[in-house]
N, C-alpha and C positions, 0 to 999 in steps of 0.2 A: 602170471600164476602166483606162487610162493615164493616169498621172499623174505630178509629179513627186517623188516618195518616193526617197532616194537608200541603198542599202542598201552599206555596207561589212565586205567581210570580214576576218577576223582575219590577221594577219601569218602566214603559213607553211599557212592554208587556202585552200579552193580547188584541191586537187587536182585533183579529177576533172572538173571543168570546166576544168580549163584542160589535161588531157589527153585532150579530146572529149566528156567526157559530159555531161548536163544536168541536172545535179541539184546544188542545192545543200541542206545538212541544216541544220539549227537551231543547232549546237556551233561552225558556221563562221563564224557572224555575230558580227563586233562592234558596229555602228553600225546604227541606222535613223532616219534626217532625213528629216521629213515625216510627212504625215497619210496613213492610207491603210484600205480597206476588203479582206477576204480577198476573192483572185481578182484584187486589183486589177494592172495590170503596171508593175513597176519596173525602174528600173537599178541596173545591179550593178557597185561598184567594188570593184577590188582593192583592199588595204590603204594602199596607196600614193597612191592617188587614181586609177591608170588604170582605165579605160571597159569592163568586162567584157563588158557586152549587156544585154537586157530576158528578162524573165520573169516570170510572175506570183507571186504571196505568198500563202502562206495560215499562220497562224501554228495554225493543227489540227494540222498535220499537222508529221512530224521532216523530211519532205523539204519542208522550208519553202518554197525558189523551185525551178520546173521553169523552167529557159530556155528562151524562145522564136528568139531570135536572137544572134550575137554581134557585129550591129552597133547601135551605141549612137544611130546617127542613124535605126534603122528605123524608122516608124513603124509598128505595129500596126495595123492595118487592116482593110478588105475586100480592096483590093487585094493586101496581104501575103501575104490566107489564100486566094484566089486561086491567089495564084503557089505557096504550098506544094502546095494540093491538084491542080495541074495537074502540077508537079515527081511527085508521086506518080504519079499516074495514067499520066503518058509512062513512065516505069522499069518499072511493070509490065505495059504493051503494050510492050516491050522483052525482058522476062525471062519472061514465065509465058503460060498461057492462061489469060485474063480474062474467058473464061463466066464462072467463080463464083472469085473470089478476095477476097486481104483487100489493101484497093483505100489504105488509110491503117495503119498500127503504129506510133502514137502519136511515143515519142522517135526512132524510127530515120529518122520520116518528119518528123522536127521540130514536129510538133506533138504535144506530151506528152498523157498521157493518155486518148489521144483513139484509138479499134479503129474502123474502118469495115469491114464484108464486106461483099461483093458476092455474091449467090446469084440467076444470071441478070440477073432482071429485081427485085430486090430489095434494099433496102438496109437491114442491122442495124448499128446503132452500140450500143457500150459507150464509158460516159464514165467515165472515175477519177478526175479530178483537177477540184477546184472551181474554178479558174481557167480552165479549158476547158469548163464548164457555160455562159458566156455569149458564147461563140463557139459551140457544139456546131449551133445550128441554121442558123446561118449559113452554115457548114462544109457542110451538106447540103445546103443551095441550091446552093450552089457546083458542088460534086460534081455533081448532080444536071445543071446546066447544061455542065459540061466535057464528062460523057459525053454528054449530048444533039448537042455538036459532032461525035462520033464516032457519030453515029445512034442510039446506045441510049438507049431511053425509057422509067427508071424508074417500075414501077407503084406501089410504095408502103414508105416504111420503118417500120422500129420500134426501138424503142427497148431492148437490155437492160444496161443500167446497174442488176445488180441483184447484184453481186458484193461481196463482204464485205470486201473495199478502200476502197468509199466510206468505209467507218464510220472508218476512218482520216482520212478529208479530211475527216471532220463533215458529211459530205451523207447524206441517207436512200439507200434503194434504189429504180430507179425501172424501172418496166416497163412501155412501152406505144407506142401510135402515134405516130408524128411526122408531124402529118398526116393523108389520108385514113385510114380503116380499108379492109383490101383482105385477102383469102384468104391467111393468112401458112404454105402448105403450098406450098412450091416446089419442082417437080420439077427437080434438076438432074442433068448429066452428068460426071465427070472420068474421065479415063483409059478413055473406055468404058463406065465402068459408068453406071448411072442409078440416083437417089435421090432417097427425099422425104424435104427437111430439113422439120424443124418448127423453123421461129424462131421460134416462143414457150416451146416447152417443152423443145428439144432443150439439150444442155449447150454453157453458155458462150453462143455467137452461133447455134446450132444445129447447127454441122458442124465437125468440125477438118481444118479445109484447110490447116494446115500438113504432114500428114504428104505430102500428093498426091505428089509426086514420088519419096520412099522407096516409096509403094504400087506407084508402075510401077515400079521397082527391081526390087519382089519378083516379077513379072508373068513375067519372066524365068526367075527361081529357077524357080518353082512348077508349072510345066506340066511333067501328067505325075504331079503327085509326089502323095502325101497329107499334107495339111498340119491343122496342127494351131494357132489365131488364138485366142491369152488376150486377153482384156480387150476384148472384139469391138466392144464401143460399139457404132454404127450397122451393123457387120457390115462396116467397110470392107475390109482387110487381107484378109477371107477370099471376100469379093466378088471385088475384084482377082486374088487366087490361082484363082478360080473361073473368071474370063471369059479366063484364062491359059490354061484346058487343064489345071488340078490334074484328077485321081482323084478324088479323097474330100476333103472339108472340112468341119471340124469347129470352129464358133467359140462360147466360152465369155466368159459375162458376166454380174456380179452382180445388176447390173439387168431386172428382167420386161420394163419399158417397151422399152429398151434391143434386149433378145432379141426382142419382136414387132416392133419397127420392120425390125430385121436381117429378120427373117424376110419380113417382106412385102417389101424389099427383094429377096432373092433371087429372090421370085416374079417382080419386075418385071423380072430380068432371066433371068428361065426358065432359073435356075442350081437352082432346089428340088430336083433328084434329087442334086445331088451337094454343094452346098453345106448344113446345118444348123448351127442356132444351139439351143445348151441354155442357161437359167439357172445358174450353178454359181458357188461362190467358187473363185477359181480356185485359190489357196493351198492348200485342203481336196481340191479336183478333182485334181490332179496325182498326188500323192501316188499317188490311188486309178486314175487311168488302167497308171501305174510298176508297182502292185500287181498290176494285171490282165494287163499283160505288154504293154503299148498301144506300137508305137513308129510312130514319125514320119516321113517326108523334111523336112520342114521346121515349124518350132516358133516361131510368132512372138510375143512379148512387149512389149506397149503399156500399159505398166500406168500410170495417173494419176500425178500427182506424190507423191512417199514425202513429199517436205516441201516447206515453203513458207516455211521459215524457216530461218537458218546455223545456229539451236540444234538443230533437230530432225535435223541431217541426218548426227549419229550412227545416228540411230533408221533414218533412212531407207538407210542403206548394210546395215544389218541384212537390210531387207525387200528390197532391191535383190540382196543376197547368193542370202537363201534363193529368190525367185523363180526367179531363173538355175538355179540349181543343180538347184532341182525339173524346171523345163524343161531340160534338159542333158539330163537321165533318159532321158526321151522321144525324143530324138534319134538313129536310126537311125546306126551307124558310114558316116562318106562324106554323111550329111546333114547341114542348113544352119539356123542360130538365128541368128535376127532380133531383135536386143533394143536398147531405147531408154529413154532417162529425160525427160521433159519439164519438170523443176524445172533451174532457172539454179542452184542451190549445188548442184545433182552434176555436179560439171566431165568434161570430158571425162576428164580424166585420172582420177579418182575413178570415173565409170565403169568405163572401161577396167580398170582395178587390183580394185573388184569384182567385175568379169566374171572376172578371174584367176583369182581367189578361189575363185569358184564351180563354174572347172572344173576346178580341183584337188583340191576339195572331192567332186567330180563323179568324178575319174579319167577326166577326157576331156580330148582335146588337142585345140587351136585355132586353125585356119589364117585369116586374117581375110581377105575378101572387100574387103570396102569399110567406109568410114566415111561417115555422112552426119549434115545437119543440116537445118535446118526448109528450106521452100521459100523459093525468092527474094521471095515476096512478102510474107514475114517476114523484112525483109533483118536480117542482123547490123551494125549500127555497130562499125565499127573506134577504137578513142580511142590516143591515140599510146605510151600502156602497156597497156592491155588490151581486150578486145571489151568496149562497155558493157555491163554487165551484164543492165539493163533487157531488151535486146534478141536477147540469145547464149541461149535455153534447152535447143533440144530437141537430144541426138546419138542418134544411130542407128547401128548397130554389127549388119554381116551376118561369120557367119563359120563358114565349114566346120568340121565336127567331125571331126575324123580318128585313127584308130591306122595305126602304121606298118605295111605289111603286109611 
């Protein structure tokens, strides 16, 4: 745990922690005085000798220290992670509905590496970072007793730290209970709709509750219209458009698993005569709807992340291009495209400049609606030059397609 290992950095590094964010990389280090095991927590001096804060070390990994504080007298503790997980918890009985939310986000909620969701009466945790492997269950006691003051009484969590980040911090992948075993198939609610997450098999922690709030966005759009939901995942996007009052809905996704869970979804919410969900790549699918002469009120676009790396994310502006562009097609003159990236290296602006692309490419013009970004309970960290990175990923981008009449 803590000890007294004294880590200094190089003359002129240290940027990004000392402009908000929490990450120090391997290239920044000059000095390490002391004995120390990975995960253990250190202090971090400027070059200088001044008192930067604590954080834990793992020398596996290029993000050598994640900070945990920037007071050099805090002690690490229970009491400390406590007081985080309760800071968390009041912000988002502040900003969201907290039936099913993501209740911790790692650095934004100052404890790195560390996803807690909340699905009802459920808790999944993903762990990244091996220095929050020997608080992680601690953490959930905690949690566990903060919501028990607000009356909710966690029946059982699990475990998926099973993402291919660990392999970065030298830890295996791990999946499983923390604690009892309990029926990990929970029904929940957002925006209306009803769903059963599978947190075991579903992707990531089993649901992406970061879009909730762009989905009621769309809720508005879409009553009325025929809509047309790429990349359906669990069938949310065209759920929502569904329980709106759309006409027709029609949600496409590579995944079988994927398309049956949608599907039974719909049934639960006795949307099946106007909502469907087909298997199809959508990239191939589009094309072939364009062909058939298929058009749209509205066309929404949720496609996974194109990269997950600054190298790849030529490649990915490629596939960001042609997606758009395909979808664009589709588009009814006077209807409305929905489109989003959830990778942090496709900047807003990079989007936006793609989308350009694609409607010029397209010969369609674009009046923009709104801009949005993941929900509050994905907050973004502000740092005194940029939104950390860690924390800024998903935009979402609504916008009329129009000719001038």
């Amino acid at each position: 745990m803590e000890n007294h290992t004294i880590v200094t950095l190089k003359k002129g590094e240290g940027r990004t922690i000392k402009a908000g964010g929490a990450w120090i990389f391997d290239n920044e280090i000059d000095t390490i005085v002391g004995t120390f095991t990975n995960g253990d927590v250190v202090t971090v001096h400027d070059f200088d000798g001044y008192p930067m804060g604590k954080g834990f070390i793992n020398q596996n990994s290029k993000i050598r220290i994640r900070m945990l504080t920037r007071h050099v007298d805090q002690e690490i503790n229970e009491n400390f992670l406590r007081m985080r997980v309760k800071n968390a918890w009041e912000y988002r009985k502040t900003t969201v509905d907290t039936s099913s939310c993501r209740v911790i986000f790692g650095e934004a909620d100052f404890l790195p590496g560390l996803v807690v969701d909340k699905y009802e009466d459920v808790l999944v945790v993903e762990c990244l970072a091996l220095g929050m492997e020997q608080f992680k269950e601690t953490i959930v006691s905690l949690l566990k007793g903060v919501l028990k003051e607000d009356g909710i009484s966690i029946r059982g969590v699990y475990e998926r730290s099973d993402a291919n980040e660990r392999r970065k911090e030298g830890l295996p992948k791990m999946k499983g209970f923390i604690g009892e075993t309990f029926d990990t198939e929970v029904e929940i609610t957002e925006n209306g709709v009803h769903y059963l997450v599978d947190v075991v098999n579903g992707q990531k922690t089993g649901f992406f509750l970061d879009q909730k709030y762009n989905r009621l966005a769309m809720q508005r759009i879409c009553k009325g219209k025929r809509v047309l939901d790429c990349f359906t995942h669990m069938g949310t996007f065209a759920l929502n458009a569904g329980i709106a009052g759309a006409s027709d809905v029609t949600g496409l996704d590579i995944s079988e698993y994927a398309v049956q869970q949608a599907n039974a979804n719909a049934v639960r919410n006795h949307l099946e005569d106007t909502v469907h969900f087909r298997c199809a790549n959508v990239l191939d699918e589009l094309p072939k709807l364009a062909e058939a002469g298929e058009k749209y009120d509205v066309v929404i676009l949720d496609p996974p992340a194109f990269t997950k790396s600054r190298e790849a994310t030529k490649n990915a502006i490629k596939g960001y291009r042609e997606i758009n562009m395909k979808g664009l097609k589709l588009v009814k003159d006077g209807g409305y495209l929905a489109t989003c990236s959830c990778s942090h290296f496709m900047t807003q602006e990079l989007l936006a400049k793609t989308v350009k692309e694609a409607a010029k490419a397209a010969h369609k013009r674009l009046r923009q609606v709104e801009f949005r970004t993941q929900a509050p309970d994905h907050p973004i960290l502000w740092a005194n030059s940029a939104n950390v990175p860690e924390s800024y990923y998903l935009k979402f981008f609504i916008f009329q397609v129009v000719d001038e009449k």
